[in-house]
N, C-alpha and C positions, 0 to 999 in steps of 0.2 A: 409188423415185420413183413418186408417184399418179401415173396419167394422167390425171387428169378438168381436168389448166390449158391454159392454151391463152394465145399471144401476139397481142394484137391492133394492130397498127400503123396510127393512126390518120391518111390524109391526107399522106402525104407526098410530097407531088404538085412539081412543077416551078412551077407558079402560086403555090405559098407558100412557096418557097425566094427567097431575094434575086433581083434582078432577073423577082420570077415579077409576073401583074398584081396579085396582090394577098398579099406578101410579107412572112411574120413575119419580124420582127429574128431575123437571126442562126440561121431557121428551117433550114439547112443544115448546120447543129454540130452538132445530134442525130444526124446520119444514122450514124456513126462506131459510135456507142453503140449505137445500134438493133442494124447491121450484129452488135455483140457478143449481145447478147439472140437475135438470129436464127439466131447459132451455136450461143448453151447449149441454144435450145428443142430446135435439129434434134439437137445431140448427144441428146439426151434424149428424143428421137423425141412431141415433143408438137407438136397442130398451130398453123399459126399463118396466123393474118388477117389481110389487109390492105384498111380500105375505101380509098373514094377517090372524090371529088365526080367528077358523071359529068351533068355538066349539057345539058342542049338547049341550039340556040342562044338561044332564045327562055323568059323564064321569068322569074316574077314575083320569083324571087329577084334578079335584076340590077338597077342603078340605073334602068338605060332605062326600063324593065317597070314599075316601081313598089317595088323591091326596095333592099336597104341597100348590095348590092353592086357594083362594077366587073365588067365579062365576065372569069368564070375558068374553067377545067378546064372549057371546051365537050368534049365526046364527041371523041373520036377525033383533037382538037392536041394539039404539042409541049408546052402546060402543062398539061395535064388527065394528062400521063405520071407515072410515077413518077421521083424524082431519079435520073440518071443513078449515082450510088454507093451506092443501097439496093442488097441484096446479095438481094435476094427468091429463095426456092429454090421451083423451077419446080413443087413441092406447093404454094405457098402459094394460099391459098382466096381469090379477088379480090371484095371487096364493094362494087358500084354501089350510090351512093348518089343524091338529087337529080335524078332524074330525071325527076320530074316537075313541069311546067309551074307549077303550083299552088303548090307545097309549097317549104318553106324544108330542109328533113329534116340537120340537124347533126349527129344522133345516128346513130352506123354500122347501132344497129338498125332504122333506117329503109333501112337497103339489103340489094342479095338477091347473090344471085351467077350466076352464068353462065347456070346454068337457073331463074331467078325462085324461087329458095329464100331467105328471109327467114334472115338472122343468127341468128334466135333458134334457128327449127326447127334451123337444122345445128348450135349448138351443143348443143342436148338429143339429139341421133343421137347427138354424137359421146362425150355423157354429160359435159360439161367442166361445173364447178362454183366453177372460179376463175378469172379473166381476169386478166392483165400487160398495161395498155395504155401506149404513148406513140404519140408522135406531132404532131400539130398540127391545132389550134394548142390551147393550153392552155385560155384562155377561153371557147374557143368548140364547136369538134366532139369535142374530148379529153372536154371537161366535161359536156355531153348526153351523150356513148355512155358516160363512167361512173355518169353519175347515173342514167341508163335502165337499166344492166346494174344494178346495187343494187334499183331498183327491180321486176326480173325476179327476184330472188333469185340473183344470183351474188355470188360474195365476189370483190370487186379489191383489185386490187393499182397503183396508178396508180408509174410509173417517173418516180421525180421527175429524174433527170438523160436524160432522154429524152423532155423535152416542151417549148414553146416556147409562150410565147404572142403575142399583138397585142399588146394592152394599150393600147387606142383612147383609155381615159382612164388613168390613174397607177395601178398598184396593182390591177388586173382580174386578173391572171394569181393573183398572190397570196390576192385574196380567193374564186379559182376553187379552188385547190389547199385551200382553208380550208373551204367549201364541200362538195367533194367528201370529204374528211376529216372533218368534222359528219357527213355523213349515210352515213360506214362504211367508206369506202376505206381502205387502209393505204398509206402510203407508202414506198417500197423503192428503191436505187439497185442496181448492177451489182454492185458489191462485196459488200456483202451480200446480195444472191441467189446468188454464185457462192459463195458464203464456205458460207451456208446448204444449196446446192445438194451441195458437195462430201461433206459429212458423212458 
């Protein structure tokens, strides 16, 4: 088994699970799946990421502000958590994202981790050259942090049964996953990673 993959779980915060303020369909069915991806990584001792919008109160991303969205995953509430049934193993690397007042930042590589280390930097330390991402929501923060990691030179892998989208208008999620696919991601579910993995 390379070491150079890495699992990246994108968002899966309590504010876009059902009843979150701003809540993908059905964005809590993932979690199960994840939970399994989170088991093969550790059995396999690769590391694994998880960002997560880590917003101020204040900030131009919110409606109030001049922003597209409703107040979500403020710093330090009950929705800005992660879902109570992600199974996160107390290595996983936490990436802030949104932090700033200004900035819309969708893509996980817009965030750093605990000691203001940028996503990128830690994955070139840790020498990773293929990311496994899911997560939420599909069309939107799954879709920038794989379009951005392609664009850095990583090979993905996006976990189509472990991503969820909005889908604000009909068919977003789909033409996200079509998108992401054009410009070089390969798409992989559980069973065939685990099938490929056992070999």
């Amino acid at each position: 088994m390379k070491k150079d993959r890495a699992l990246l779980i994108v968002d899966l915060q309590n504010d876009f699970c059902p009843h979150g303020a701003l809540a993908v369909p059905q964005g809590d069915k993932i979690v199960p799946l994840i939970n399994k991806y989170i088991k093969l990584f550790s059995k396999n001792k690769l590391p694994i990421f998880a960002s997560r919008d880590w917003h101020p109160k204040k900030t131009t991303h919110f409606k109030k502000f001049g922003g597209l969205w409703p107040v979500h995953c403020v710093q330090g509430s009950k929705g800005a958590q992660f879902h109570p049934d992600l199974k996160l193993p107390k290595e996983t690397v936490i990436i802030s994202k949104g932090m700033s007042p200004q900035k819309d930042s969708y893509s996980a590589f817009d965030g750093e981790d605990s000691s203001g280390q940028p996503l990128y930097n830690l994955l070139k330390i840790l020498r990773i050259k293929e990311l496994y991402v899911g997560g939420l929501a599909t069309d939107y923060c799954v879709k920038e942090t794989v379009l951005e990691a392609l664009r850095k030179g990583f090979k993905v892998r996006l976990l189509l049964d472990a991503v969820k989208g909005v889908n604000i208008k009909k068919g977003d999620s789909e033409k996200a996953i079509q998108e992401m696919k054009t410009q070089g991601a390969k798409l992989i579910n559980f069973k065939e990673l685990k099938a490929r993995w056992s070999v």
